[in-house]
C-alpha positions as CSV (number, residue, x, y, z in Angstrom):
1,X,17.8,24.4,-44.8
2,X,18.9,26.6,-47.9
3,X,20.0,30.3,-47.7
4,X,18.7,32.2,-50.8
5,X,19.4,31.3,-54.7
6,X,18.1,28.1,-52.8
7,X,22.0,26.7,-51.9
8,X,21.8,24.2,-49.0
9,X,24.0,25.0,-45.6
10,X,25.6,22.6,-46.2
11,X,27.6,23.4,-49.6
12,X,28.1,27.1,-48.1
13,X,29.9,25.6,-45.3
14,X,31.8,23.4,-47.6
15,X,32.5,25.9,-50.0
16,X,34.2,28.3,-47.1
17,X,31.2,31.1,-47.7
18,X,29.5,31.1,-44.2
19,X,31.1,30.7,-41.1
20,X,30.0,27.5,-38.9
21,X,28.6,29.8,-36.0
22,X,26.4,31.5,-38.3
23,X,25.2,28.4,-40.0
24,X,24.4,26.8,-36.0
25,X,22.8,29.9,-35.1
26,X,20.4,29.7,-38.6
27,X,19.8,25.6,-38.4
28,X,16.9,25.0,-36.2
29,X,17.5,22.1,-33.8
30,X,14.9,19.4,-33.5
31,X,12.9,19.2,-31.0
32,X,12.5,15.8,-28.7
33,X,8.9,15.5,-27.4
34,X,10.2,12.4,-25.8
35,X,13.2,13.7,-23.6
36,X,11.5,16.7,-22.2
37,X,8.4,14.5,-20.7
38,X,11.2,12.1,-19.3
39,X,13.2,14.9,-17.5
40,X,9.6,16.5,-16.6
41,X,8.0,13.2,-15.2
42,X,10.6,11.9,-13.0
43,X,11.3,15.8,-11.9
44,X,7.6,15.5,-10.6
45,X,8.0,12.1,-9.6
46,X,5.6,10.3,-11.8
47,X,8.2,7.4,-12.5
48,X,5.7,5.1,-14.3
49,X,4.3,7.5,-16.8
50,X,8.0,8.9,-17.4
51,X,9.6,5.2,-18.5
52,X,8.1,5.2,-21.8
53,X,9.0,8.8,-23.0
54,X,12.8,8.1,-21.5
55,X,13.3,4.5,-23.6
56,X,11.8,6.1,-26.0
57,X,14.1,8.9,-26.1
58,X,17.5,7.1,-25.0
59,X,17.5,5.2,-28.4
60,X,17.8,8.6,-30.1
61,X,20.1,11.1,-27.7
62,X,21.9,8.7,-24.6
63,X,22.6,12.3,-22.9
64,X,24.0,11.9,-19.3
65,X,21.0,14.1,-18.1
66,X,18.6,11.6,-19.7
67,X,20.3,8.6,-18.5
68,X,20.6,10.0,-15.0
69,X,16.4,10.5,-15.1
70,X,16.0,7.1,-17.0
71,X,17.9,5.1,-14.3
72,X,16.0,6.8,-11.8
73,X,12.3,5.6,-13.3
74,X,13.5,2.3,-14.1
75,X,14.6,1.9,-10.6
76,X,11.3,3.1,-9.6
77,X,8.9,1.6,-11.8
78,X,10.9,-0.4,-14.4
79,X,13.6,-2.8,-14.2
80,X,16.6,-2.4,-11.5
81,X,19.1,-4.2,-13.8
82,X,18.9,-1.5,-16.9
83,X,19.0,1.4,-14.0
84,X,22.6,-0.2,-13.0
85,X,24.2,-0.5,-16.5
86,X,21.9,3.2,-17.2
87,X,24.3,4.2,-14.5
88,X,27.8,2.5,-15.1
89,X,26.9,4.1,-18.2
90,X,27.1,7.3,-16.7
91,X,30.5,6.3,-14.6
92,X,32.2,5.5,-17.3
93,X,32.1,9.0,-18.4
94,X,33.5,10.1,-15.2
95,X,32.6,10.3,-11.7
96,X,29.5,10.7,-10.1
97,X,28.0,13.4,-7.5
98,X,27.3,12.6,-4.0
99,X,23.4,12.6,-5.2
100,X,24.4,10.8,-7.9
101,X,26.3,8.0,-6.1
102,X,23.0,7.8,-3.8
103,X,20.9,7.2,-6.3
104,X,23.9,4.7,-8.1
105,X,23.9,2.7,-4.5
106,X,20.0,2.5,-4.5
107,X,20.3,0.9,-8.0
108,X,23.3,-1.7,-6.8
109,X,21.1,-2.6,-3.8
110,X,17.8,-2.7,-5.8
111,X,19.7,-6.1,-7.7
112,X,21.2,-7.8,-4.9
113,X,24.9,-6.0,-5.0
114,X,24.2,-5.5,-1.0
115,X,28.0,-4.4,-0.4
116,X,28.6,-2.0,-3.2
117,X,25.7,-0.4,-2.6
118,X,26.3,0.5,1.2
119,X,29.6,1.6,-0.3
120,X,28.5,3.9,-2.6
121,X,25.8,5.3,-0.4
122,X,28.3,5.8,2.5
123,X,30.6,7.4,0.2
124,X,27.5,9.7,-0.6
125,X,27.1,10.3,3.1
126,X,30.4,11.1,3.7
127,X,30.6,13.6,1.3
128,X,27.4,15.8,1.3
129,X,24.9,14.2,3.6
130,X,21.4,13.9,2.3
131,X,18.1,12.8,3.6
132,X,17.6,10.4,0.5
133,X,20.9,8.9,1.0
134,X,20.3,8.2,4.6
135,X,16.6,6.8,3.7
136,X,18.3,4.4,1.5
137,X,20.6,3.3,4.0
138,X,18.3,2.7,7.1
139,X,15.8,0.8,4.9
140,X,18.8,-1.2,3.1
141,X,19.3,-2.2,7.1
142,X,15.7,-2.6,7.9
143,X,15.3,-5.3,4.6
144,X,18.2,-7.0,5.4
145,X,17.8,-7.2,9.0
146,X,21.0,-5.5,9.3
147,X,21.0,-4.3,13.3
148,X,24.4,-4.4,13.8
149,X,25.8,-0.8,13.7
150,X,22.0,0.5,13.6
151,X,21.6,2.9,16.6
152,X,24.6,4.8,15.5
153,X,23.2,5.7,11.6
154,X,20.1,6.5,13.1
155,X,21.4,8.9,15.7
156,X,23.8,10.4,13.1
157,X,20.6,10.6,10.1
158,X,17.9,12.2,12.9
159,X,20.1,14.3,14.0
160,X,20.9,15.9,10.3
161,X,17.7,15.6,9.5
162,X,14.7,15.6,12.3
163,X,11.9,16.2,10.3
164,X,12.2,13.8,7.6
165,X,8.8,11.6,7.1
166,X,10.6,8.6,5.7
167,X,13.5,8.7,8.1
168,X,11.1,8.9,11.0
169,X,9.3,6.0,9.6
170,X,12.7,3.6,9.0
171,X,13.4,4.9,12.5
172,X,10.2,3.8,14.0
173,X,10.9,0.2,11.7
174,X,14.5,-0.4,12.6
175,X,13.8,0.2,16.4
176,X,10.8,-2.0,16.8
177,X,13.8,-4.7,14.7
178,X,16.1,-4.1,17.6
179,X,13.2,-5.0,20.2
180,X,12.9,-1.4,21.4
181,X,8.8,-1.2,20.8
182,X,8.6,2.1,23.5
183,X,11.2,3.9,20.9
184,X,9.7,2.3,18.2
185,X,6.2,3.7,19.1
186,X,8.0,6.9,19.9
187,X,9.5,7.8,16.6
188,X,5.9,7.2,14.7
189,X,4.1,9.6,17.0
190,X,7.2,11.5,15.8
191,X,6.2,10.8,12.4
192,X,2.3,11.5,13.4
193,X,3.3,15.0,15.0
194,X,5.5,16.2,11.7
195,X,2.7,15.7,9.5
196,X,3.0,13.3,7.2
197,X,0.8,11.4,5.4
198,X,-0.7,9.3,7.8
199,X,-0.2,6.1,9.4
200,X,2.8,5.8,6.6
201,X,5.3,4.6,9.1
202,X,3.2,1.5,9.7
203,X,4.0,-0.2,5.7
204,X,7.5,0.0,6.8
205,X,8.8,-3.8,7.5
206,X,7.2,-5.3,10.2
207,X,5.1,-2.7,11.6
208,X,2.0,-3.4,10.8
209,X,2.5,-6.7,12.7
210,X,3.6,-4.4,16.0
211,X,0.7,-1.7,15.1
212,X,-1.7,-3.6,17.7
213,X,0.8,-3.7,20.8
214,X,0.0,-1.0,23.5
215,X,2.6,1.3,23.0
216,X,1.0,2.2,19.5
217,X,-2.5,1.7,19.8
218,X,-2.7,6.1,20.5
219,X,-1.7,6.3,17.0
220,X,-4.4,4.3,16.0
221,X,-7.5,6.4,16.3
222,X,-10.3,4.3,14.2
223,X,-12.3,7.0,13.1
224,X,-9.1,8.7,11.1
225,X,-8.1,5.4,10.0
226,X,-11.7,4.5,8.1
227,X,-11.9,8.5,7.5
228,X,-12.5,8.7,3.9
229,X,-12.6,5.0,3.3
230,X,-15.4,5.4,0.3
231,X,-12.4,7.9,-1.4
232,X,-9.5,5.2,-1.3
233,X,-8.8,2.4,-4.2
234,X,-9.0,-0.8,-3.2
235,X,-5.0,-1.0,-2.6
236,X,-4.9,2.0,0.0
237,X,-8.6,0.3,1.2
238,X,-6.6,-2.8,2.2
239,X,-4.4,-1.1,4.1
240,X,-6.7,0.7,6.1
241,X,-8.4,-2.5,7.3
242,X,-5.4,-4.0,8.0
243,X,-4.6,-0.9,10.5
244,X,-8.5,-1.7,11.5
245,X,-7.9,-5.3,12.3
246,X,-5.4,-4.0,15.4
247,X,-7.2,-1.2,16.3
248,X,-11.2,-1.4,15.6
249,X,-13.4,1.0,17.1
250,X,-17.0,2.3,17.2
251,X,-16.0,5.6,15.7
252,X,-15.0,3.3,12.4
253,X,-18.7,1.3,12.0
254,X,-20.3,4.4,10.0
255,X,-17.4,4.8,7.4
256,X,-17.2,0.8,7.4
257,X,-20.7,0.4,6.6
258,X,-20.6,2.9,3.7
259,X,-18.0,1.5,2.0
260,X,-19.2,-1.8,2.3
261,X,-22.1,-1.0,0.7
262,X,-20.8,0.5,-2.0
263,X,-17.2,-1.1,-2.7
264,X,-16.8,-4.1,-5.2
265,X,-14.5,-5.9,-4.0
266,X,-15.5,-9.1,-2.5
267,X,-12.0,-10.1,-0.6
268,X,-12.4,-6.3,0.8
269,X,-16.3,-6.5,1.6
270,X,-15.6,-9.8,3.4
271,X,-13.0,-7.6,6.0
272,X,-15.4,-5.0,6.5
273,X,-18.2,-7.7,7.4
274,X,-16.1,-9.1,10.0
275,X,-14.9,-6.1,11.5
276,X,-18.5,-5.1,11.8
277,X,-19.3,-7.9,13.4
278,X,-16.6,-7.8,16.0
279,X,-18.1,-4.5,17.7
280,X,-20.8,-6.6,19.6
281,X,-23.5,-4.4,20.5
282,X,-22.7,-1.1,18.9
283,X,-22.6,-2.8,15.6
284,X,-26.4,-3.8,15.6
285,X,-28.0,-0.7,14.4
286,X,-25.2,-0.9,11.4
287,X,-26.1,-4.8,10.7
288,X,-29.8,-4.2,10.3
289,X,-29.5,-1.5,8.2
290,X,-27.3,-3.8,5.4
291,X,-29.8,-6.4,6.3
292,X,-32.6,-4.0,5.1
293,X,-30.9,-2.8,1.7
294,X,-32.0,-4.4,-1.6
295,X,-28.2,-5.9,-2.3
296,X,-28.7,-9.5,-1.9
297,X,-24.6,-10.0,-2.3
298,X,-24.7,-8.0,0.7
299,X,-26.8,-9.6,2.6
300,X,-25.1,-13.1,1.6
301,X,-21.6,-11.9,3.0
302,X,-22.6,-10.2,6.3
303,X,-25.2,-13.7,7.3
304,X,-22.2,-16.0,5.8
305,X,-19.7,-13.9,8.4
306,X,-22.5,-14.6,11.4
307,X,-22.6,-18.4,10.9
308,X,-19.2,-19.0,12.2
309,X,-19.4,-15.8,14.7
310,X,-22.1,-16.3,16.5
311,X,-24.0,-13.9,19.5
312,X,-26.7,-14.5,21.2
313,X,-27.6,-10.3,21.1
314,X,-28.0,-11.0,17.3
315,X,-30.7,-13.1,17.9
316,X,-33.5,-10.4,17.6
317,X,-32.0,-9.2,14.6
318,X,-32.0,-12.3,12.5
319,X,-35.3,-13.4,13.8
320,X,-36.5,-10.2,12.7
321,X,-34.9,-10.8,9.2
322,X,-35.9,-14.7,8.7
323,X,-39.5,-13.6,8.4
324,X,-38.4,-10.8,5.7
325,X,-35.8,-12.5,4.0
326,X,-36.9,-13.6,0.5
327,X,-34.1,-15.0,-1.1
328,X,-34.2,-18.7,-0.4
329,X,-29.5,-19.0,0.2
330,X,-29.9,-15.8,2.1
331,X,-33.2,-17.4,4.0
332,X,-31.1,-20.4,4.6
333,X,-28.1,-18.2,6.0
334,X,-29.8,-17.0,8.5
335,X,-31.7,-19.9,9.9
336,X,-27.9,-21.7,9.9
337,X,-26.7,-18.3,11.7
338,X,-29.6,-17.5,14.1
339,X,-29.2,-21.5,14.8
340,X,-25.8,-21.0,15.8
341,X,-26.8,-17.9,18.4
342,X,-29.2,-19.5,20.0
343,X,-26.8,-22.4,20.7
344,X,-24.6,-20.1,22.1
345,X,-27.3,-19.0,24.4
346,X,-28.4,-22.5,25.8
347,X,-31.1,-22.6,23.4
348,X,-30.3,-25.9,21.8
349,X,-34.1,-26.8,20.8
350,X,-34.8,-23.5,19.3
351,X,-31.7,-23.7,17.1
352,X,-32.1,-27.4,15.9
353,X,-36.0,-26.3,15.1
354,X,-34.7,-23.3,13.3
355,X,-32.0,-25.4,11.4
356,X,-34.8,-28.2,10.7
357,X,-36.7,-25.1,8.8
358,X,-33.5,-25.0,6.0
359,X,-35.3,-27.3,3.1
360,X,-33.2,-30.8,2.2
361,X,-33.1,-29.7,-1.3
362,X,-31.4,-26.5,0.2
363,X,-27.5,-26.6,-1.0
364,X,-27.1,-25.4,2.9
365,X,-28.9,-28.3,4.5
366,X,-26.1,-30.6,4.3
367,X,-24.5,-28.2,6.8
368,X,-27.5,-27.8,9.2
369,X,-27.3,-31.3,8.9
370,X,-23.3,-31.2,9.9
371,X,-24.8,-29.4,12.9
372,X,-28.1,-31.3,13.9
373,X,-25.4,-34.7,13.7
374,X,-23.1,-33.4,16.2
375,X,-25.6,-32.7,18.8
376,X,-26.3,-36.4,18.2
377,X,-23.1,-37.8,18.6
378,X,-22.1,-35.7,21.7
379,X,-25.0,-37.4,23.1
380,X,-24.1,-41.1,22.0
């Protein structure tokens, strides 16, 4: 910057003809694009998108506000290890804040220091309790198995602070750990009742194994589990079935069927098929109209999930679609799982004359065969 007659700052400065205040106030400071997103992004918790703006930044201006945000995404999103020395960084400036030493403790425990980081995050608590700092703490217990001790943290954090979503949902986690499932089922109705996003509670460690005992299956409603269903990616979509597999329900076959139809997934398609499949009667009307649609992948994946699931009330059905079917794998589908329905149903000669109708030059007769064989030796 020069001041008139075109003299630089600089030589004024040097030269004793400005004072330095007045030069600071007149030199423009430069902007950084970088380290405003990275305080802005983690601020609105967007972690991921944050991490390149704050490496990006840190190489030019290692402020302790921008290391503080940086460690915070790369704990999230990035890599544990450069959080830690982001914040011994930090501590070797001075001390650290009760939030800060939470969010120091989540970093320790994030790379295995176990010890120092329930150290620091007790500290924390000790000093200004927090809802983060206890969240930290009960799920440090629930990934370590950690009981000993348990009951009394969690009194002391639900007591501070009762309507906490993710405290509630450790809660619900650590009690089912200790073998309390009644407690357990009571803190995620808890949960439920406060709001939150549903069925959260249930990703917490070991839940979604304990999901389909009694004491939770009121939490369960299907049709708000497959709510929505077309709307979720195929992560969330997983999850949702998962919940499904425990607690399947008639109010979920409409939403099932939709997203089958539409979603590309195979893995996910091939969960939906069987879940259909397992709601006997009320599923038929929902079968045939996937049987009718012109998606032969379709098709292929709901008969492939008959042939080893076989009921006899299907049988009407898939007679009805063998005479329809055109595509000769699909054609051969059914045959193999109408065969399989009227065994089930005492049929025996029906279903070896319906498997006999497969071609041999079929790639699926070598299974009809499988099946025509062990009739054969069962009677030998």
């Amino acid at each position: 910057m020069k001041y008139p007659f075109g003299v630089p700052v600089g030589i004024l400065l040097a030269a004793g003809l400005i004072w330095p205040g007045l030069a600071a106030a007149e030199i423009p400071k430069k902007e950084d694009p970088a380290r405003e997103a990275c305080l802005r992004l983690v601020a609105e918790g967007r972690a991921a998108e944050a991490l390149p703006a704050c490496r990006e930044s840190l190489g030019r201006s290692p402020s302790r506000e921008l290391r503080l945000a940086a460690a915070r995404a790369e704990l999230q999103e990035g890599d544990p290890e450069t959080a830690v020395r982001l914040m011994e960084g930090v501590l070797a400036e001075g001390g650290l804040s009760a939030e800060e030493k939470v969010l120091y403790g989540r970093c320790l425990l994030a790379v295995g220091r176990n010890e120092d980081g329930e150290a620091e995050l007790r500290e924390a608590l000790k000093a200004r309790p927090s809802a983060e700092g206890w969240r930290a703490l009960l799920d440090m217990r629930l990934n370590l198995q950690r009981t000993a001790g348990a009951e009394g943290d969690l009194k002391e954090a639900l007591e501070a602070f009762p309507s906490d979503c993710g405290l509630r949902a450790s809660a619900a986690a650590l009690y089912a750990l200790l073998g309390q499932d009644e407690e357990a089922a009571r803190q995620a109705g808890r949960y439920e009742g406060l709001g939150c996003p549903p069925f959260e509670w249930a990703r917490r460690p070991g839940m979604l194994e304990k999901a389909g005992l009694p004491a939770f299956r009121a939490l369960l409603p299907p049709g708000e589990i497959a709510k929505g269903l077309g709307n979720l990616g195929d992560g969330e979509a997983l999850f949702r079935l998962q919940l499904l597999e425990k607690a399947m329900g008639p109010e979920a076959v409409d939403p099932l069927v939709e997203d089958f139809l539409k979603r590309a997934d195979y893995a996910l398609r091939l969960r939906e098929a069987r879940l259909l499949l397992r709601q006997g009667e009320k599923s038929l009307p929902a079968l045939e109209r996937i049987l009718r649609q012109g998606d032969l992948v379709a098709r292929k994946i709901l008969l492939r999930q008959m042939v080893p699931a076989p009921d006899p009330l299907r049988i009407p059905l898939l007679e009805w679609h063998l005479e329809r079917e055109a595509a000769p794998q699909n054609r051969a589908l059914t045959a193999l799982a109408l065969g399989k329905a009227y065994e089930k149903a005492g049929r025996r000669a029906e279903a070896e004359a319906v498997w006999l109708s497969i071609p041999e030059e079929d790639p699926l007769f070598p299974e009809a065969r499988e099946l025509l064989e062990g009739k054969a030796a069962g009677e030998r």
